[in-house]
Short mmCIF file of the C-alpha atoms (twelve columns), coordinates in Angstrom:
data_MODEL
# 
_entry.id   MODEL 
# 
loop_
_atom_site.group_PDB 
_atom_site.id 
_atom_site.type_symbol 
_atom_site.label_atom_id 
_atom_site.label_alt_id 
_atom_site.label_comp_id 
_atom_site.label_asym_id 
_atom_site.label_seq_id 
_atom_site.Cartn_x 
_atom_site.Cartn_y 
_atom_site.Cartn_z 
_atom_site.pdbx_PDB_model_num 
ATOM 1   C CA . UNK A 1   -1.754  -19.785 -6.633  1 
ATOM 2   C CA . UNK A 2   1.163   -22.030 -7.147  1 
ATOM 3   C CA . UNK A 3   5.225   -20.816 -6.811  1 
ATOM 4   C CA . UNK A 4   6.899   -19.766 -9.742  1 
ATOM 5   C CA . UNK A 5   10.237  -20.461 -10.414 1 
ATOM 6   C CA . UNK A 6   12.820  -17.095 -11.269 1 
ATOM 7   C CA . UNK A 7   12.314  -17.989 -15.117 1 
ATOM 8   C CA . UNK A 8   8.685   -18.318 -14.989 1 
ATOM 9   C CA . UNK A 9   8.382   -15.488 -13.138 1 
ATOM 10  C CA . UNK A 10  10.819  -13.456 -15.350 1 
ATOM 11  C CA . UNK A 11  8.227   -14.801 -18.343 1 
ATOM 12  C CA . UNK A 12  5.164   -13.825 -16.398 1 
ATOM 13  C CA . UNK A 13  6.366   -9.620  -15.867 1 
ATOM 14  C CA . UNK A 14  8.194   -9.823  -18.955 1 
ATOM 15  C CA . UNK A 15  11.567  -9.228  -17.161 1 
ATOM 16  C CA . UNK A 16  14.989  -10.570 -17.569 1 
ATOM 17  C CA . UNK A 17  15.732  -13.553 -15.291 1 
ATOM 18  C CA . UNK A 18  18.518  -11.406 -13.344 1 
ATOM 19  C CA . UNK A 19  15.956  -8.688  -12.673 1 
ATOM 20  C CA . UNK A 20  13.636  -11.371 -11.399 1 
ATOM 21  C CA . UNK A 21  16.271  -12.864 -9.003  1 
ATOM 22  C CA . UNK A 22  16.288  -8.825  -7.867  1 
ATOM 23  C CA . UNK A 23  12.700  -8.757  -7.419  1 
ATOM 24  C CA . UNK A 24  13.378  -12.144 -4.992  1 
ATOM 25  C CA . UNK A 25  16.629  -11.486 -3.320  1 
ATOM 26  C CA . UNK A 26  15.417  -7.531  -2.462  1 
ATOM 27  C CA . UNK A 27  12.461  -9.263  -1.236  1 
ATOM 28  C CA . UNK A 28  9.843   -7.148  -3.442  1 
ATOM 29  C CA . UNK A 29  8.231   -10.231 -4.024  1 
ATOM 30  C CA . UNK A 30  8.003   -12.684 -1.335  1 
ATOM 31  C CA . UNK A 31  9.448   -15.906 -1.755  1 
ATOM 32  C CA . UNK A 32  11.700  -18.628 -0.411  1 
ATOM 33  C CA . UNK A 33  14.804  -20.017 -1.135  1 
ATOM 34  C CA . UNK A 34  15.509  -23.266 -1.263  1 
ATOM 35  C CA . UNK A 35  18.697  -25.563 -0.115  1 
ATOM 36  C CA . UNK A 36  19.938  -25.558 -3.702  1 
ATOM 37  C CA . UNK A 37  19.697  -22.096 -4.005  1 
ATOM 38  C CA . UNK A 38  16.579  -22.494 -6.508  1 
ATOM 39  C CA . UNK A 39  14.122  -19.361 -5.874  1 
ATOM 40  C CA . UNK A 40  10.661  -19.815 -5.601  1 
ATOM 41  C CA . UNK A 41  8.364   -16.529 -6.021  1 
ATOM 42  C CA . UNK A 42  4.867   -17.122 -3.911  1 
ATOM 43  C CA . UNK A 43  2.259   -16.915 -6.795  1 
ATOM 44  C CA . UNK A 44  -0.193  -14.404 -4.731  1 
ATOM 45  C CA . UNK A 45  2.707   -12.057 -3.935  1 
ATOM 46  C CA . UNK A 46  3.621   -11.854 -7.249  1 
ATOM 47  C CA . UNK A 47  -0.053  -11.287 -8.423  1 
ATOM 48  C CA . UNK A 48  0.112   -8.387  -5.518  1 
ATOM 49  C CA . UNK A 49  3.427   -7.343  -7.302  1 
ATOM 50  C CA . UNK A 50  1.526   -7.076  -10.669 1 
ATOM 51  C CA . UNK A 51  -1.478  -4.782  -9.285  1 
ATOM 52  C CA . UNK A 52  1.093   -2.395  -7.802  1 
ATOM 53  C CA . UNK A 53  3.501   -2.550  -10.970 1 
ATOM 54  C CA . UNK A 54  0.164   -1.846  -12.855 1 
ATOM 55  C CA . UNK A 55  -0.191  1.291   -10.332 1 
ATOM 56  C CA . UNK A 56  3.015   2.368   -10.686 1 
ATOM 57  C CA . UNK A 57  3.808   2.460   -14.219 1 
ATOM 58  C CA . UNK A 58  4.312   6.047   -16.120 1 
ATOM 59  C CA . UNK A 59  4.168   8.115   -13.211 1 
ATOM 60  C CA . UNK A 60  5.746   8.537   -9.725  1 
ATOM 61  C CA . UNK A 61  6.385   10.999  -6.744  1 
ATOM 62  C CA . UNK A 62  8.973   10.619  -3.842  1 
ATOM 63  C CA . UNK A 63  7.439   9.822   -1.056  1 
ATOM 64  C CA . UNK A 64  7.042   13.368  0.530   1 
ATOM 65  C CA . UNK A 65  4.992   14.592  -2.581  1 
ATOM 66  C CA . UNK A 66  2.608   11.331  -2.376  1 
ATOM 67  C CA . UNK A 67  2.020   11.577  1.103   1 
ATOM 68  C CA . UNK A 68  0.959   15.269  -0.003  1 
ATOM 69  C CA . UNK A 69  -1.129  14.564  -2.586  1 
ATOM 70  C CA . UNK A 70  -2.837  12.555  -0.001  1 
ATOM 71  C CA . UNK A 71  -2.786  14.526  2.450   1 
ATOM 72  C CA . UNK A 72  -4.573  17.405  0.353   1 
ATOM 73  C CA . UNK A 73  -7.094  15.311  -0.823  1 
ATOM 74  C CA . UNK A 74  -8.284  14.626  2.233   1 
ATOM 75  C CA . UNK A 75  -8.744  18.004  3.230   1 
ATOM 76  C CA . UNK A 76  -5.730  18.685  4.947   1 
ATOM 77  C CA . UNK A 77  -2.537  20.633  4.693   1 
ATOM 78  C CA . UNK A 78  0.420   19.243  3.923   1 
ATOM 79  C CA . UNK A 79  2.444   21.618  5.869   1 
ATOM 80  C CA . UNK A 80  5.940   19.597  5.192   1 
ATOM 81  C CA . UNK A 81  5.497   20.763  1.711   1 
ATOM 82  C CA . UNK A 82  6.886   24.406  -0.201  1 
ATOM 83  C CA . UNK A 83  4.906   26.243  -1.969  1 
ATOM 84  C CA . UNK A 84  6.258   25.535  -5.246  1 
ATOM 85  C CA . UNK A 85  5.557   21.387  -4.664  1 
ATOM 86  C CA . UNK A 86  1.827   22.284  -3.224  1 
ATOM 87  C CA . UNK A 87  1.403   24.071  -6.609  1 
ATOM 88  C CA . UNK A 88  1.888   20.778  -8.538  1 
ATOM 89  C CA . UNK A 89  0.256   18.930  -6.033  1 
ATOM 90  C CA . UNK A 90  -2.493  20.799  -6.725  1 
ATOM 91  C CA . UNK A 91  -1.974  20.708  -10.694 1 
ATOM 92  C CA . UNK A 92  -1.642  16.862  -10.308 1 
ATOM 93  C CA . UNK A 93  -5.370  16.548  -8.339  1 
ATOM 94  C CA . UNK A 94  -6.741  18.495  -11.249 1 
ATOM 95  C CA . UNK A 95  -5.380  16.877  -14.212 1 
ATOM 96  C CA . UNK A 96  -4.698  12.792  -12.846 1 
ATOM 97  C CA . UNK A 97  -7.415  10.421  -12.829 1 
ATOM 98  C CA . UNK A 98  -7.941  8.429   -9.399  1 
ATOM 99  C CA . UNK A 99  -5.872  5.279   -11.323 1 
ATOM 100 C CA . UNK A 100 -2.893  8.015   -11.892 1 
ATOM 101 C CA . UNK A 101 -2.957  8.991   -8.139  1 
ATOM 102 C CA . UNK A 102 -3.047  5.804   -6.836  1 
ATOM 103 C CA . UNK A 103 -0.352  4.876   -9.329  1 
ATOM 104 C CA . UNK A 104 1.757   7.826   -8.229  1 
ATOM 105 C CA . UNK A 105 1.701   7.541   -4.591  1 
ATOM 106 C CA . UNK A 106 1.850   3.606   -4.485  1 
ATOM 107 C CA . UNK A 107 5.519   3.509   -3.939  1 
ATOM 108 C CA . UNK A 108 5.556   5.341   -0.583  1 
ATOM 109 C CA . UNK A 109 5.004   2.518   1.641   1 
ATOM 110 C CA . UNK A 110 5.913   -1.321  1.203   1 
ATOM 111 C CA . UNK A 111 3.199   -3.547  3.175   1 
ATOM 112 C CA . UNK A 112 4.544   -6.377  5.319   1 
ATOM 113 C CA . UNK A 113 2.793   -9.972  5.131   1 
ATOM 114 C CA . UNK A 114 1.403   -11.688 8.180   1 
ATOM 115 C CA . UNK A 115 -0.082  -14.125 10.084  1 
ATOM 116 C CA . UNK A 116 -1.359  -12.753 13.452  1 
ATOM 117 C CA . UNK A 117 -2.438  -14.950 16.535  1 
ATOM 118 C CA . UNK A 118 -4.901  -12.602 17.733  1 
ATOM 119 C CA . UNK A 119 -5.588  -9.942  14.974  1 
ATOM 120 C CA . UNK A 120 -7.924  -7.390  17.435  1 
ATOM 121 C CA . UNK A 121 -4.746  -7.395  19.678  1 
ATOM 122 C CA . UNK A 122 -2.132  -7.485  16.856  1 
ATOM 123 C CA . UNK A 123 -3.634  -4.275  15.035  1 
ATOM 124 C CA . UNK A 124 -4.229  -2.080  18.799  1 
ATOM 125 C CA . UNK A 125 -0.527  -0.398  18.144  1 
ATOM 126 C CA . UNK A 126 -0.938  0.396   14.492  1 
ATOM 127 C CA . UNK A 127 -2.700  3.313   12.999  1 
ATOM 128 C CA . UNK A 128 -5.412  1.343   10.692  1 
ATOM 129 C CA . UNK A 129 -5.868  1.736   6.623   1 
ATOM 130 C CA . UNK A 130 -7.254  -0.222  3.897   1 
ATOM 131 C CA . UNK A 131 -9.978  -2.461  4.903   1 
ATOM 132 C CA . UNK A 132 -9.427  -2.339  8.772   1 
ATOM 133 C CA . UNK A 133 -10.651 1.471   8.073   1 
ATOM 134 C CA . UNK A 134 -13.157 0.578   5.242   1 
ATOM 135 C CA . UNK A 135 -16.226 2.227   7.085   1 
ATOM 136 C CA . UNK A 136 -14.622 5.782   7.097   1 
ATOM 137 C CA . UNK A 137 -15.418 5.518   3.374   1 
ATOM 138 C CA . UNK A 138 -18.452 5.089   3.722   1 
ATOM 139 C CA . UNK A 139 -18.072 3.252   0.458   1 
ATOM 140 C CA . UNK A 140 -20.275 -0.085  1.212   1 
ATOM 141 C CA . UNK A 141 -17.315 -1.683  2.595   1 
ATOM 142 C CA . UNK A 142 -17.304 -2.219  6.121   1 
ATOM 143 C CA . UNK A 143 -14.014 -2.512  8.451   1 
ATOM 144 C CA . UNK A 144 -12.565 -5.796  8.948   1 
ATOM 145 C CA . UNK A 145 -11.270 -6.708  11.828  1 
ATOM 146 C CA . UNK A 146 -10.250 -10.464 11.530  1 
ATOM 147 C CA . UNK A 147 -7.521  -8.669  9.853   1 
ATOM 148 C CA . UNK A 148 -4.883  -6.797  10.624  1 
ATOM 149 C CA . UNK A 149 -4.155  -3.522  8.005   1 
ATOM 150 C CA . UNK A 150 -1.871  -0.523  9.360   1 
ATOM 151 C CA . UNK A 151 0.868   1.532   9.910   1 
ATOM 152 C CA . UNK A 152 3.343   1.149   12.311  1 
ATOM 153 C CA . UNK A 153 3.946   4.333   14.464  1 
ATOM 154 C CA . UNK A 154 7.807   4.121   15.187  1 
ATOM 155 C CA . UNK A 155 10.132  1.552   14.314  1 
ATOM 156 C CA . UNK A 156 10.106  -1.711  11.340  1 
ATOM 157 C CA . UNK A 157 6.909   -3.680  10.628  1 
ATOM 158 C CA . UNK A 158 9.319   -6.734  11.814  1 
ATOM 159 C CA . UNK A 159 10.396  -5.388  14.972  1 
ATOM 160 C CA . UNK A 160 6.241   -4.547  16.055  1 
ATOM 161 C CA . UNK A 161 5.225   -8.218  14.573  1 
ATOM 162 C CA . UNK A 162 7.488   -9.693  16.797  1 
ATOM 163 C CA . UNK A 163 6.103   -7.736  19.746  1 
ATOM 164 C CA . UNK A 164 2.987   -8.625  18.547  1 
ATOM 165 C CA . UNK A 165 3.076   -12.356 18.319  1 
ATOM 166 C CA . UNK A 166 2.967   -12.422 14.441  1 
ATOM 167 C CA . UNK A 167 4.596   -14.345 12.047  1 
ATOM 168 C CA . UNK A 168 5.901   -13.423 8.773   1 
ATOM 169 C CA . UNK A 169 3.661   -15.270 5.887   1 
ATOM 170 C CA . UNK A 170 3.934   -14.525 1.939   1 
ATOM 171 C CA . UNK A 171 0.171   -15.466 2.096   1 
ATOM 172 C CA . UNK A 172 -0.688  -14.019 5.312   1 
ATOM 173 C CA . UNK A 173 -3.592  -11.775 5.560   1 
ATOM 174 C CA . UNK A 174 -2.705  -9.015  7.693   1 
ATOM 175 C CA . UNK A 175 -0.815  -6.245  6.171   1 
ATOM 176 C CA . UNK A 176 1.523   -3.743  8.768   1 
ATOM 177 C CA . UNK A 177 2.733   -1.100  6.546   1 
ATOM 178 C CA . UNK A 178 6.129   0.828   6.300   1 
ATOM 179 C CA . UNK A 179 5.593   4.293   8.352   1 
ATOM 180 C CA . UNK A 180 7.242   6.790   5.624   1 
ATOM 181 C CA . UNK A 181 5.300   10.052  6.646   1 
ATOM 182 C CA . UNK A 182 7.617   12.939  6.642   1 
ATOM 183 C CA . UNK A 183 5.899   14.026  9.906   1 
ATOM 184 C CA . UNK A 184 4.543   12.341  13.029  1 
ATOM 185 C CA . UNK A 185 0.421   11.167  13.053  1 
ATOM 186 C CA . UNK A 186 -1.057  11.159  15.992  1 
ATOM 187 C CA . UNK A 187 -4.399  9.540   14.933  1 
ATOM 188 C CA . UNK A 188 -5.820  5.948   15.142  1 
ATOM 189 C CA . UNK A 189 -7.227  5.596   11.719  1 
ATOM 190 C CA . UNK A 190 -5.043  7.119   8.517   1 
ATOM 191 C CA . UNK A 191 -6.788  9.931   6.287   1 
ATOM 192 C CA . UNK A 192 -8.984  8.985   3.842   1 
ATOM 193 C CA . UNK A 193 -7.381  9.231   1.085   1 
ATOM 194 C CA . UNK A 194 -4.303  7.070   2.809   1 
ATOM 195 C CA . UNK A 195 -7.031  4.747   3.156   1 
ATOM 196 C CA . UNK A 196 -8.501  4.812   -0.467  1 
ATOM 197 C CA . UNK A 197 -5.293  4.262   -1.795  1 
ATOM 198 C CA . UNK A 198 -4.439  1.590   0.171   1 
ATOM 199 C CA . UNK A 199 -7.534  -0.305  -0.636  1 
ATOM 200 C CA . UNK A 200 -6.927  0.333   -4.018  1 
ATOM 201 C CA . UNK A 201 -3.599  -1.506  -4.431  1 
ATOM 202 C CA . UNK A 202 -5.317  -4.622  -3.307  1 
ATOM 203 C CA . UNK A 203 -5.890  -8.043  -5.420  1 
ATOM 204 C CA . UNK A 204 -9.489  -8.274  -4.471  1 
ATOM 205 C CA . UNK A 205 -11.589 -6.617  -7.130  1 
ATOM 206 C CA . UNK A 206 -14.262 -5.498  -4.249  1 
ATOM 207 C CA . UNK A 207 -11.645 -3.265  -2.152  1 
ATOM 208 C CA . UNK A 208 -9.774  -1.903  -5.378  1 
ATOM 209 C CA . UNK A 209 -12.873 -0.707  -7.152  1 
ATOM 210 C CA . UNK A 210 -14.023 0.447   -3.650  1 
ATOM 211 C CA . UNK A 211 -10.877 2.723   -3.279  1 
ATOM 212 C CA . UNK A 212 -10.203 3.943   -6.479  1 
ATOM 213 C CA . UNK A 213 -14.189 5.054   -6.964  1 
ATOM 214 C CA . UNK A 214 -13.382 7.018   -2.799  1 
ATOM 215 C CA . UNK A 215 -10.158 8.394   -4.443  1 
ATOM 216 C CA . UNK A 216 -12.325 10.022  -7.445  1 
ATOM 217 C CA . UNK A 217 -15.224 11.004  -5.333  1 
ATOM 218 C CA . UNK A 218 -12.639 12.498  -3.019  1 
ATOM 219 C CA . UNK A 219 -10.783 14.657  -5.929  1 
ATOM 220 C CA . UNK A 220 -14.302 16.048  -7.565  1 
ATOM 221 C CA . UNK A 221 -15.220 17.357  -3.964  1 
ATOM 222 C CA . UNK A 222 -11.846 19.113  -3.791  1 
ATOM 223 C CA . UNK A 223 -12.263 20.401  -7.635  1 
ATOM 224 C CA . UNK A 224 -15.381 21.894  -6.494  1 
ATOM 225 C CA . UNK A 225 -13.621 23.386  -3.509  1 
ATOM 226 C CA . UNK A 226 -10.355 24.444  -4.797  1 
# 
C-alpha cells in the first residue's frame, strides 16, 4: 500500500492534520521522516492503525482490567485483581460481544514491527501469541513459524530485537509485543484468550475472523460455567 502524506492521512481517519502529525511523531503509526521534514505514514501501518482504532472505539479498560478479562476467559484467575474489578470483569464477559472484548483490551500492548534474520531463532526468547500460537486454538489455523509473534519477557521489544539480529521494518512481518502484564508469566505460549485477541487485531481477514470466533467460543464456555 503506498505512503500517505500527514494530510492524506488526516483525510483517510478523519482527523485534524496536527493529530495526524501526533499519530507520526508518537510513532503510533509507523512512518518516516524525510530531510525536509515532510512525514510519510507507511500505508499498511496505517491500515493496522484502522483495525485497532475500529477495536478500540466506545469502550476501554486500563491495562490491568484487560489483561483480566483475559485472563478469566481463559480459565484462570486473575489474582492481581480486587474483588470489586473481578465483579465487572465478570459483568463485562456476560454482557460484551467478542468484537467489544477485543475492542476493550486492544490497548494493553503496542506490537513492534520487524524483520528477523532467522525467525525460529528470533522468536526462542519471546513468549508466542497470535499466529505463532494459532494451533492452541484449535481454530483451523495452524502456528506459523516463518514468523515471529510474541511477548517479550523483561525489557523493550527494541532492546530484545537488537539481541536478536532484527531490524525494525514498518512492513515487517514479525510482531514482538510490549510485555504490560501486571504480574510475571512463566509460560512459553500466552493464554488463549491473549492469543485470540491478538489474532483478532490483525489485517488479514483469515486470523481476525479466526480470533474473534475463539474469543466467543471461549466466553459461551465460561457463561455455561460461571
Amino acid at each position: 500500500m503506498a505512503d500517505l502524506t500527514a494530510t492524506e492521512l488526516a483525510d483517510r481517519l478523519g482527523v485534524t492534520r496536527q493529530r495526524a502529525l501526533g499519530l507520526l511523531g508518537s510513532g503510533v503509526i509507523a512512518g518516516r521522516r524525510l530531510a525536509n521534514g515532510v512525514w510519510l505514514a507507511d500505508g499498511d501501518a496505517v491500515a493496522r492503525y484502522e483495525v485497532v482504532a475500529r477495536r478500540g472505539r466506545g469502550r476501554s479498560l486500563d491495562r490491568s482490567t484487560a489483561w483480566g478479562v483475559l485472563w478469566t476467559l481463559s480459565g484462570l484467575r486473575a489474582d492481581w485483581l480486587g474483588e470489586t474489578t473481578r465483579a465487572r470483569v465478570r459483568r463485562r464477559l456476560r454482557e460484551w460481544s467478542a468484537d467489544d472484548l477485543v475492542r476493550a483490551t486492544a490497548g494493553r500492548t503496542v506490537a513492534h514491527r520487524y524483520t528477523a534474520a532467522n525467525a525460529e531463532r528470533a522468536a526462542a526468547g519471546l513468549i508466542a501469541t497470535g499466529r505463532a500460537a494459532a494451533d492452541a486454538l484449535g481454530s483451523g489455523l495452524i502456528n506459523d513459524r516463518r514468523r515471529v509473534s510474541g511477548y517479550v519477557r523483561s525489557g523493550s521489544p527494541d532492546e530484545y530485537a537488537e539481541s536478536h539480529f532484527m531490524v525494525a521494518d514498518v512492513a515487517g512481518q514479525d510482531l514482538v509485543y510490549e510485555n504490560t502484564l501486571p504480574v510475571d508469566f512463566d509460560g512459553d505460549v500466552m493464554p488463549d484468550a491473549v492469543i485470540a485477541a491478538d489474532l483478532a487485531t490483525s489485517v488479514d481477514t483469515r486470523e481476525r475472523s479466526a480470533g474473534l470466533q475463539s474469543i466467543e467460543k471461549m466466553r459461551r464456555v465460561w457463561l455455561a460455567v460461571d
